[in-house]
C-alpha positions in Angstrom: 0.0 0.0 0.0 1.7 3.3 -1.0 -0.5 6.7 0.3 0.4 9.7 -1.6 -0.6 13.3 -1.4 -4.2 13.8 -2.8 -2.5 16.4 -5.5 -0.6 13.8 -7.3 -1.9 13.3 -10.9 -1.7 9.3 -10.2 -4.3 6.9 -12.0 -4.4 2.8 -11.6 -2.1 1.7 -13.9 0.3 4.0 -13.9 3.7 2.9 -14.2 5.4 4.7 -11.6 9.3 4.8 -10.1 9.3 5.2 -6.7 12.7 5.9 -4.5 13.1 6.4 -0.8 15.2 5.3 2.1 14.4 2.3 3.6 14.1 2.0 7.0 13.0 -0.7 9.9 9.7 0.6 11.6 10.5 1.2 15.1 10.6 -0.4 18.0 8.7 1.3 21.7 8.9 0.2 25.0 5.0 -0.3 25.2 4.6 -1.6 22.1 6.0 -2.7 18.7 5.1 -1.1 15.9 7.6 -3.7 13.7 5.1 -6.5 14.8 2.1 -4.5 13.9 2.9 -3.3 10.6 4.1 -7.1 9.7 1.0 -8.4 10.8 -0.4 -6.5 7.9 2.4 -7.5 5.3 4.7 -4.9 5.6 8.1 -4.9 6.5 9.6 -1.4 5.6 9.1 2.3 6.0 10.6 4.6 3.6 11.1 8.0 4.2 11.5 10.9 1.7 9.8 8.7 -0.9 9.7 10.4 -4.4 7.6 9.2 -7.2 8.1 9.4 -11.1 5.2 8.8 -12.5 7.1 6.6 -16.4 5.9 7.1 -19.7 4.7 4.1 -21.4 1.8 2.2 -21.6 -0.8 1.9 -18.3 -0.7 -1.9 -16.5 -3.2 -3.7 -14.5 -6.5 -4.8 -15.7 -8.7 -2.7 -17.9 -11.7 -3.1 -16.3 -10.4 -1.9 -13.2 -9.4 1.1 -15.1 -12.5 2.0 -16.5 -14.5 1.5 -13.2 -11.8 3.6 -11.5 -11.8 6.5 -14.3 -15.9 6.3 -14.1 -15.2 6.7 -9.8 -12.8 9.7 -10.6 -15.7 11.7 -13.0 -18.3 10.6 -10.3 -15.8 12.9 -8.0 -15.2 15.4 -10.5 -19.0 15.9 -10.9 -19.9 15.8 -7.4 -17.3 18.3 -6.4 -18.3 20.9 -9.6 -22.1 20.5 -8.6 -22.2 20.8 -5.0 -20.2 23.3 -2.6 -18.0 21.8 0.1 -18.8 20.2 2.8 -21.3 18.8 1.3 -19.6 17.2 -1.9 -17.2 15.7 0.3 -19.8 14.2 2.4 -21.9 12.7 -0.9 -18.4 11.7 -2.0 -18.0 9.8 0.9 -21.7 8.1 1.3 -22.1 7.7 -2.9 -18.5 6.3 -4.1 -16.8 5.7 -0.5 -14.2 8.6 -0.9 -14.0 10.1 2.7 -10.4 11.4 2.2 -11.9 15.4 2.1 -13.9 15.2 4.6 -12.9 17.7 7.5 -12.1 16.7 10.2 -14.4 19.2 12.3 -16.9 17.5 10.6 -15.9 14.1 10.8 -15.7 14.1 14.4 -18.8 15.7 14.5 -20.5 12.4 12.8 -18.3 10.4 15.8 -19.5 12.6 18.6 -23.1 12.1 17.9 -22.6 8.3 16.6 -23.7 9.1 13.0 -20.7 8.5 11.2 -22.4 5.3 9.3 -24.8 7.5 7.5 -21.2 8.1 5.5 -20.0 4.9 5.5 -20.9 2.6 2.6 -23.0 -0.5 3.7 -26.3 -2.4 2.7 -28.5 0.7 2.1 -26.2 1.6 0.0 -26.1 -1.4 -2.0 -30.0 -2.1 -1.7 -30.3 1.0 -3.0 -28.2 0.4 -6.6 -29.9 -3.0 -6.9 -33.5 -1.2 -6.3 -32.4 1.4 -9.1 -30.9 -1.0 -11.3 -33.9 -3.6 -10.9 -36.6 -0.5 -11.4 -34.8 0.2 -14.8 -34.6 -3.4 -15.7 -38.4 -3.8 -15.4 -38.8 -0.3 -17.4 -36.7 -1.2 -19.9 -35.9 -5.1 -19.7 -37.9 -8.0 -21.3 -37.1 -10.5 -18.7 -36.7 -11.8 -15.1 -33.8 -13.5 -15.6 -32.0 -10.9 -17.4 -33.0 -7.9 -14.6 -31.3 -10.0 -12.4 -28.2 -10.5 -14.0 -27.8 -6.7 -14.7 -28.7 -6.4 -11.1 -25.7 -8.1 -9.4 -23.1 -6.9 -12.5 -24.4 -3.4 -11.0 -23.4 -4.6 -7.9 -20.2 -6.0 -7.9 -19.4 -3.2 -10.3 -20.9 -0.4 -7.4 -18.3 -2.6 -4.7 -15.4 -2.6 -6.6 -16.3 1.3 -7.5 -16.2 2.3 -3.8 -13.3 0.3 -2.8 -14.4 -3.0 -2.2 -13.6 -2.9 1.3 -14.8 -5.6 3.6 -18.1 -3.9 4.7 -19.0 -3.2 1.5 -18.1 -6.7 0.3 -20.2 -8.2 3.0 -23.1 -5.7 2.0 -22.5 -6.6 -1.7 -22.8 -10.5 -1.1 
């Protein structure tokens, strides 16, 4: 997992160079942040990390792409049609992007124990599959076929907001 500054014109795909310093995470009397991190797969820190973003053509898998690239004009539209806070709160409830959400407010949700209305979960999904199934009736001409469209929708919708494992457990 690499976190970058929001700022950095980075898409999936994206062959990238990245260069740091390598370090061992460190060790505290109380606790051991070494053990924690390699719980989670990771071994290394690096500090002053720079990334080059390469020219050449983009990797991964093209679906992926396209559902990320359809998440990034989802944001871009949000953002140019509502004033903040409140695109970065439909950001967060709609496509699971909860990154610009300030922090006044964010802790606001936690004080008064709301901060699930953000969250993406099972409304959320029931939700797209209502949508999706309404339109497949309107337009569909079969049972079968409203269904399938259905659960495409929503396995598209999880890996759209991140497929994180609330939203996979929603999704299934």
């Amino acid at each position: 997992t690499l976190q970058i500054d929001a700022d950095t014109a980075l898409h999936y795909g994206d062959p990238v160079r990245i260069a740091g310093v390598l370090s061992t995470p460190a060790e505290f009397a109380d606790f051991s942040w070494r053990d924690w991190l390699a719980r989670r797969g990771i071994h290394s820190a690096m500090r002053r990390a720079k990334i080059t973003r390469l020219e050449g053509a983009p990797q991964g898998n093209g679906l992926l792409r396209w559902v990320y690239a359809l998440r990034s004009r989802g944001e871009v539209v949000i953002n140019a049609i509502l004033p903040e806070p409140y695109a970065a709160l439909a950001n967060g409830m709609l496509l699971g992007i909860d990154a610009n959400i300030p922090d006044a407010l964010m802790k606001q949700f936690n004080d008064t124990s709301a901060s699930h209305v953000i969250v993406i979960s099972g409304s959320n999904i029931a939700l797209i599959a209502g949508v999706l199934m309404a339109l497949g009736t309107r337009f569909g001409k079969g049972n079968r076929w409203i269904v399938w469209i259905t659960l495409l929708g929503i396995g598209v919708y999880a890996v759209l907001v991140g497929a994180e494992a609330s939203v996979v457990r929603a999704a299934i």
